[in-house]
N, C-alpha and C positions, 0 to 999 in steps of 0.2 A: 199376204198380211194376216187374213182369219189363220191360216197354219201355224204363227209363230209362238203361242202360248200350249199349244198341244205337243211345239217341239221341246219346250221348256219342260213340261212337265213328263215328257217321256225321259229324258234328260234327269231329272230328278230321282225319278222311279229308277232306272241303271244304275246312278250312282249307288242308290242305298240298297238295291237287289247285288252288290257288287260287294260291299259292307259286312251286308248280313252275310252273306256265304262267306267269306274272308271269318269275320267271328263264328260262325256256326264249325269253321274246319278245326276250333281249337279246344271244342267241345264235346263231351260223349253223350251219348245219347243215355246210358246209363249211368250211376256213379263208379266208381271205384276208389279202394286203397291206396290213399298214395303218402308220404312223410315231406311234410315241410320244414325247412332247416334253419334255424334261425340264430343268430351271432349278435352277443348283446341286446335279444328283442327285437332283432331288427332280421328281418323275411329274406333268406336270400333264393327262395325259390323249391319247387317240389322235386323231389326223387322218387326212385322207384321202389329204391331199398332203403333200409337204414344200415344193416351189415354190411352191404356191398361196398356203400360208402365207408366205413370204417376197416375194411379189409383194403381198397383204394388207397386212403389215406398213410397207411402200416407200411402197404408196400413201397409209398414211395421216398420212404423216410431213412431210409438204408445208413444216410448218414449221418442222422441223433443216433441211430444204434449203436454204430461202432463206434461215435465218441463218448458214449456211455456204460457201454456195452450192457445192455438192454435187449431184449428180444421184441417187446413189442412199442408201438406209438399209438397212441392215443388222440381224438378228438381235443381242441380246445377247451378249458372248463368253462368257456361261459358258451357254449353252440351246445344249443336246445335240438332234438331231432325230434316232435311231435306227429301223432299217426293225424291221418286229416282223409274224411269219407269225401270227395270230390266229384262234379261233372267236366273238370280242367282237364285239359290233356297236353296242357304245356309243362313239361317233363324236361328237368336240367340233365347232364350227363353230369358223374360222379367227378369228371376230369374237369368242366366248367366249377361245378361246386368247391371242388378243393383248389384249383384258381383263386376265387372268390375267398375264402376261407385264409388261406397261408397270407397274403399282404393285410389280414383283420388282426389275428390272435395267433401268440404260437400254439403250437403242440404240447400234450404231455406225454410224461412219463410216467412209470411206477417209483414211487418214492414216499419222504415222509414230510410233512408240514409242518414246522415248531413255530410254536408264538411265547415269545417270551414276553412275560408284560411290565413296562417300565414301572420302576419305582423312584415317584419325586422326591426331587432332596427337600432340604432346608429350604432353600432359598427359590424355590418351583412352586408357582400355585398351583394346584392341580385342575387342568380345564376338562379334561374327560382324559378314557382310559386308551393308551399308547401301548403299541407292542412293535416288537421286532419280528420280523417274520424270517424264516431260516430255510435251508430245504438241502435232504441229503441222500441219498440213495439209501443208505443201510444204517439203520438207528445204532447200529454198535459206536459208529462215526462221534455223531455225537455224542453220547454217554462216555463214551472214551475221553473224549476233547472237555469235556464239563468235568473231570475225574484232574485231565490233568490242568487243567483252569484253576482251580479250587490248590490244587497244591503248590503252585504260584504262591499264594497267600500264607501256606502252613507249612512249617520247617517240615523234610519228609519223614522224622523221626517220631514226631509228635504225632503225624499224622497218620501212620501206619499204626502207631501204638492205640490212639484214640481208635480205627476202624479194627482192629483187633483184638480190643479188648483188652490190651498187656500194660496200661497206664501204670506207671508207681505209686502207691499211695504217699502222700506226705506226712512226714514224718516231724520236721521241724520247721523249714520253709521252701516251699516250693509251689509247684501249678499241673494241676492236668485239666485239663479239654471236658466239661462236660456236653460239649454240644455242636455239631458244624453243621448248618445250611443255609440253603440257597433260599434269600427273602421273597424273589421276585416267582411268579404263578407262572408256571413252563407246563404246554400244553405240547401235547408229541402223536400227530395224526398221521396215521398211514392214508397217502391220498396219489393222486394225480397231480405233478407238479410240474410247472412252464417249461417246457425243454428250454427257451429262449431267457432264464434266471440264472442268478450263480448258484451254483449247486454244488457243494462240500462233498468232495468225493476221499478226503484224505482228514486226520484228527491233528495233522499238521499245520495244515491253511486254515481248519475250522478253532481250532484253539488260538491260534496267531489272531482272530477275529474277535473271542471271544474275550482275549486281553485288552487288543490293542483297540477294537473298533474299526479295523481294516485289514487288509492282506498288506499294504503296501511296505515295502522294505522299510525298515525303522535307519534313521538317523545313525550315522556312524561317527566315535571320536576316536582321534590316537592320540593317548597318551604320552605327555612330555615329564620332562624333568622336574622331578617335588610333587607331581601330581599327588594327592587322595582321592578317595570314593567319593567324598565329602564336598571336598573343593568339585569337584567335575559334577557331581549331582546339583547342586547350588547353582551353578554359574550356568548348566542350564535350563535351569528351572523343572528341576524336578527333586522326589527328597530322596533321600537313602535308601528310604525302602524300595520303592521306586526303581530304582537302578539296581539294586539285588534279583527284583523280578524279572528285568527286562536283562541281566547276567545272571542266569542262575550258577553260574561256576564260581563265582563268589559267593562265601558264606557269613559273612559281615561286613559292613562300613568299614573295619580296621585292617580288610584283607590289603595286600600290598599293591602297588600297580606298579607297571614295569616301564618304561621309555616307548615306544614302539608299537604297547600294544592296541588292539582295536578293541572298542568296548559299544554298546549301543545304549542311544541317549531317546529311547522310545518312551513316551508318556502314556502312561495307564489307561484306559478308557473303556475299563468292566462293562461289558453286556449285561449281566447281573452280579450281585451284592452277594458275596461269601462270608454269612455272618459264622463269627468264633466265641465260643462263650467259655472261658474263664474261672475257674476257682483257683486264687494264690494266696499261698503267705508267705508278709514280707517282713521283715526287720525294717524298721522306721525310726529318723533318727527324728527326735525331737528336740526345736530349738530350744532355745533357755532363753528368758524374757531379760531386759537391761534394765537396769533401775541407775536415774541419773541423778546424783545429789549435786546440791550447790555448795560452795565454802568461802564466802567473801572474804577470808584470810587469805585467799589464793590470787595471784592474777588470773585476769581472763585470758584463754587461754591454752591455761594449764588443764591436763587429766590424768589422774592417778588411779589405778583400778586395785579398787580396795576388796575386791571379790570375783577371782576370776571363775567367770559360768564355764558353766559346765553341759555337754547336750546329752539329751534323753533318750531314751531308746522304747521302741513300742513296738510290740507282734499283732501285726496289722491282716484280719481275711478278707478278700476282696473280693464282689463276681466283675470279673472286665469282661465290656461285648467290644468286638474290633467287624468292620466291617472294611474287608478287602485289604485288612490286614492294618489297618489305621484302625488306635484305639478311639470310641468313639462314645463308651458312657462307663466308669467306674464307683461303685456302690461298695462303701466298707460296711460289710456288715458284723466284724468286731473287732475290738482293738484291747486287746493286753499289754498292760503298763506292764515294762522289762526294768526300766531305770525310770527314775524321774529326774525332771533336767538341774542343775544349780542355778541359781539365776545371778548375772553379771552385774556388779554392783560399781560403780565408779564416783570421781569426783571430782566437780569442776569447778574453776576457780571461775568465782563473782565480782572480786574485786576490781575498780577501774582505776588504774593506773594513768599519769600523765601522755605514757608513749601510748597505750591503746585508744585512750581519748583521740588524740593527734590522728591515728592510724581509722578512726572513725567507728571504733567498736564494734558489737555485732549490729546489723541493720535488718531490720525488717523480720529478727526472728529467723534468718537464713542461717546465718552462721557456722552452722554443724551440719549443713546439709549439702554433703560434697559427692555427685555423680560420679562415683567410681564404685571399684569393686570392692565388697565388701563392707560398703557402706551401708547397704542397702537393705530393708528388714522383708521378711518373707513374707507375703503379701492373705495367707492363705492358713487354716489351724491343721491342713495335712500336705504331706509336699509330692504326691503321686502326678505325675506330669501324663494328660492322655495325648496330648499332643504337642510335640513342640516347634517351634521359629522356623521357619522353611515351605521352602517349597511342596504341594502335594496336588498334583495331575495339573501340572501348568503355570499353578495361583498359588499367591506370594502368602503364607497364613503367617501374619504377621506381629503375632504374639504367641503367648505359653499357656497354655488350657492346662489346667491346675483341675484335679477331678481325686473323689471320695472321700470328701470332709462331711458332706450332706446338706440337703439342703435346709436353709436356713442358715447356716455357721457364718460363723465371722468373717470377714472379708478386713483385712489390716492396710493403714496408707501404709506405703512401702520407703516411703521417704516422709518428711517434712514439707511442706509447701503448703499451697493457696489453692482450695476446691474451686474450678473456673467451670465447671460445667455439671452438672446432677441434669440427667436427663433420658427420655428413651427415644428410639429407634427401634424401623422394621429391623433389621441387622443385628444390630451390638443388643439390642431390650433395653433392657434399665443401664443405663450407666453413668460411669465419672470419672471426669480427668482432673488429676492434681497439677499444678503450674510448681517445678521446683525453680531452686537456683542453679545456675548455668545454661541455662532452655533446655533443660529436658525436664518431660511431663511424665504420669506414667496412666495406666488407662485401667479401667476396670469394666467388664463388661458380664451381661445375662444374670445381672443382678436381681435377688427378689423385694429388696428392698434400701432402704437408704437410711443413713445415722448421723446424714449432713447435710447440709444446702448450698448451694454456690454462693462465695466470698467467705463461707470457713476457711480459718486458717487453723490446719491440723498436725499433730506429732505423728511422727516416726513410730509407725502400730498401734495407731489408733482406731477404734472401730470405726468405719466409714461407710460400712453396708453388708448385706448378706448374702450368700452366695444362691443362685438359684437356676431358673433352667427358660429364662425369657429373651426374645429373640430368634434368632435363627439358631437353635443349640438340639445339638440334638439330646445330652444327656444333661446334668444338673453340673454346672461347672464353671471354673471363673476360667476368662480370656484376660489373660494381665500382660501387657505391654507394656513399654520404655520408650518414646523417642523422643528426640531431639528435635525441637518444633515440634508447633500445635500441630495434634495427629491429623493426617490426612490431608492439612491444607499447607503442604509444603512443607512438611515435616518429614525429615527420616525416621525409620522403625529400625531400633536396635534386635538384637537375640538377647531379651531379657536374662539368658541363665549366665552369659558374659557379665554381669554384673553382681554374680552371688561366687 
């Protein structure tokens, strides 16, 4: 019994004289050089070398080389290799480490790093700054692929002549190109870049990217019988232009389409913004105002046009910016009266008769306010259309953006009817919808201001507001729609120019 604490304690003493020399074998007696290698921050152990390791790593790469065909491979970019002065002598093999390493991070390569940084539309708060990041073995790739990006957008005539220098001066009406780039901030780094990324090895797939927002094959249709560019661009929601870009073998909406053929129904989806700037002049017809007499000798009725108008003519200069080939802000900056317009004089009969009484006469001031074509008065004191009814990358734009009247100008009701709404919105900005007769309304939007209130009852061109640049707009310009029902809440949207 006195023995058995003496055996404990020799016991004790073995264990940790057992300890100590186990950790003393992992130790030097003096320091030395060694590199610790570390992957995301994170330690994964000491080596001998740092080159030996990266000659390791190269050589067992053999097959990112030949599918890149690249001579060397690279470390991962986020594996730190720091020198470290040590007493440790636990030492990884280079073949343990790159174990360790390949199921962490891939490899790289010699290549280049592109950051394209988004630019928010309209309708995009801006939360902080977004980019596209790209990566390509030989910067020619891309510079090629953004060359032919950009010509997507610009007829090739126009656009060889603008980089050329060989532009026509205008003479009496016409347009040359003062200007084409790229809005969005494109940064091009020669760097080390992720064997395990997509990597643009061709201006083929990387332009197909640049238009489309993907490599993947685009949509295919065949064309039937009666087909247009028009009709097949519409129905599947995309606009003319659109389907021009995405067939560059056609040269306009009017080109013909054949029974049989294949055509692609790819919707646009710019990596960056190809902005186009614009000097034109145009001949501009100007409408001629109606003046409406009354003649109570006359039945109601009756119209007899005692002065038939006459339209105007104006040499109109304008700068248009189009951005991805959609015009997107027009600015006249002058206008030379060619003709001035007649203005149409007519006259209607006032008198009530027994049968018009019977038949309920006019009511409510509707009257003369018949939803067809050419009924309808032009909404706007210039008629340069920057966009019109249709489809543009997907979304339904659902009226006629009327642009380079200026802002502030006139803004006209385009029919007769009952102001049912003056109001603003994030969207539309300022706006108003008229209530005609037969349910259709017509809409006025990005207004700068208003020359009526809801429950006016307003003519046919009368001032109703002014045109300006509030809302989602990118440039100073009215949004004037047509439909049929209150917009939006179950309402259809006509193609306003159908009605003129």
């Amino acid at each position: 019994m006195p023995n058995k604490p003496f055996k404990i304690l020799l016991n004790v003493i073995l264990i940790s004289n057992i300890f100590f020399t186990a950790g003393f074998a992992s130790v030097n007696k003096t320091p030395q050089t060694l590199y610790r290698v570390y992957i995301g921050g994170k330690s994964l152990g000491l080596i001998k070398s740092k080159s030996s390791l990266e000659k390791y790593i190269d050589k067992r790469q053999e097959k990112i080389k030949k599918k890149y065909n690249v001579s060397k491979v690279y470390v991962p970019d986020n594996l730190d290799i720091e020198k470290e002065i040590t007493y440790s002598n636990n030492i990884l093999s280079n073949e343990k480490i790159y174990n360790k390493i390949k199921d962490e991070s891939p490899f790289t390569i010699d290549g280049y790093t592109i950051k394209i940084k988004k630019v928010s539309s309209n309708n995009e708060k801006k939360k902080k700054d977004e980019y596209i990041t790209l990566y390509v073995l030989d910067e020619k790739v891309f510079t090629k692929s953004v060359d032919k990006t950009v010509r997507s957008f610009v007829t090739p005539d126009e656009y060889n002549a603008y980089k050329n220098n060989t532009q026509k001066k205008i003479k009496d009406t016409g347009k040359y190109i003062e200007n084409i780039y790229i809005q969005n901030d494109i940064t091009v780094k020669k760097s080390h870049i992720p064997s395990n990324a997509k990597i643009y090895t061709n201006k083929e797939d990387l332009s197909k990217y640049l238009l489309f927002g993907t490599t993947d094959k685009q949509q295919q249709y065949t064309v039937q019988e009666g087909d247009t560019i028009s009709d097949v661009a519409f129905a599947n929601k995309i606009s003319d232009e659109e389907f021009l870009i995405a067939n560059p073998s056609f040269t306009s909406a009017d080109s013909l389409l054949y029974p049989g053929q294949t055509v692609t129904l790819g919707i646009i989806k710019p990596q960056f913004n190809v902005v186009e700037e614009d000097h034109t002049v145009i001949k501009e017809e100007k409408n001629y105002e109606t003046e409406t007499r009354y003649d109570n000798e006359k039945e109601v009725g009756t119209t007899e046009t005692l002065q038939a108008g006459v339209k105007g003519e104006n040499k109109v200069t304008q700068k248009i910016q189009k951005i991805n080939g959609e015009t997107v802000n027009i600015v006249t900056v002058n206008t030379e009266v060619l003709k001035e317009p007649v203005k149409e004089i007519i006259v209607k009969g006032g008198k009530q008769s027994s049968y018009s009484r019977g038949r309920g006469g006019v009511t409510s001031g509707y009257g003369n306010a018949i939803a067809t074509k050419g009924e309808w008065g032009w909404p706007a004191t210039c008629s340069s259309v920057s966009s019109p009814f249709g489809y543009r990358w997907g979304v339904l734009h659902d009226g006629t953006d009327i642009a380079g009247c200026g802002y502030g100008s006139n803004i006209f009701a385009a029919q007769s009817g009952t102001v049912v709404k003056v109001a603003s919105k994030f969207d539309n900005g300022n706006y108003i919808i008229i209530q005609h007769p037969n349910g259709f309304y017509s809409l006025y939007c990005h207004l700068s201001g208003f020359n009526v209130k809801t429950g006016d009852y307003v003519e046919k061109g009368q001032v109703i507001g002014f045109m300006g640049q509030t809302g989602y707009a990118t440039g100073v310009h009215l949004h004037f729609a047509i439909w049929y029902g209150y917009p939006y809440y179950g309402g259809h949207a006509y193609n306003a120019m159908s009605f003129y």
